[in-house]
KEDO-987101 format. One record per residue (C-alpha): residue in one letter; x, y, z. Coordinates in steps of 0.25 Angstrom, whole numbers, plus 5000, padded with zeros to 4 digits. Example, Ala and Ser with C-alpha at 12.3 -4.5 7.8 and 13.67 -1.06 7.14 Angstrom:
A504949825031;S505549965029;
//
This chain:
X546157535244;X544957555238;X544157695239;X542657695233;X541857825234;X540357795229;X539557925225;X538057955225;X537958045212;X536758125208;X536558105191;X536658255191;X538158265197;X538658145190;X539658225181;X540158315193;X540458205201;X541158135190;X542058245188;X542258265202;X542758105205;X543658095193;X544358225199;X544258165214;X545058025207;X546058125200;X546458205212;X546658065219;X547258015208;X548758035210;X548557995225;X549657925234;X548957765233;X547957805224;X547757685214;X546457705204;X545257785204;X543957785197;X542457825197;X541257745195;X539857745192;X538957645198;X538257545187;X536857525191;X536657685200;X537157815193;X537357885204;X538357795211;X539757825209;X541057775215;X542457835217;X543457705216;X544957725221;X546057625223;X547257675234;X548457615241;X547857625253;X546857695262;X547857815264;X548057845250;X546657865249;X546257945261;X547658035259;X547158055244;X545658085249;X546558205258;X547058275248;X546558395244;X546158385230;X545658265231;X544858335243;X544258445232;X544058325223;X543258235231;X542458345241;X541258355230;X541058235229;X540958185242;X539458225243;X539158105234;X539958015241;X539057885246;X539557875261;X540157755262;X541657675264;X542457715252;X544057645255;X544057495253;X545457405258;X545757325246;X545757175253;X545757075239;X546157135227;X545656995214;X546856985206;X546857015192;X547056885182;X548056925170;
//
């Protein structure tokens, strides 16, 4: 399952938010089915960012969204968050030549 969380952000709170998502993907980071995580910054608009996690499964990732430090984490930046569908079902996956 995939989880992508995009973000509206202001210039002016870049670095606050930065921060604040790099410790949102550590507290979820020793999460039951979590997989990877990372953050990104849109190419061609400054202030679009996105939260990318990869999970087990749907559970693992609403389990992990519960947990209270994750909770603490993730609260600030909920504000920014474009309100949209976030969790993705992985249906093809291209295999890798090698």
């Amino acid at each position: 399952m995939l989880a992508i969380t995009r973000y509206r952000v202001p210039a002016a709170e870049t670095d606050e938010f930065v921060r604040t998502a790099q410790e949102v993907l550590r507290a979820i980071e020793g999460s039951p089915g979590h997989l990877s995580g990372r953050l990104a910054h849109a190419v061609d608009d400054p202030e679009l960012w996105a939260m990318v996690t990869d999970w087990e499964g749907a559970g693992f990732y609403r389990r992990a969204l519960g947990d209270y430090e994750v909770r603490l984490a993730l609260i600030p930046l909920s504000r920014l968050a474009i309100d949209e569908a976030g969790a993705y079902e992985i249906v093809e996956q291209a295999e890798r030549a090698g």
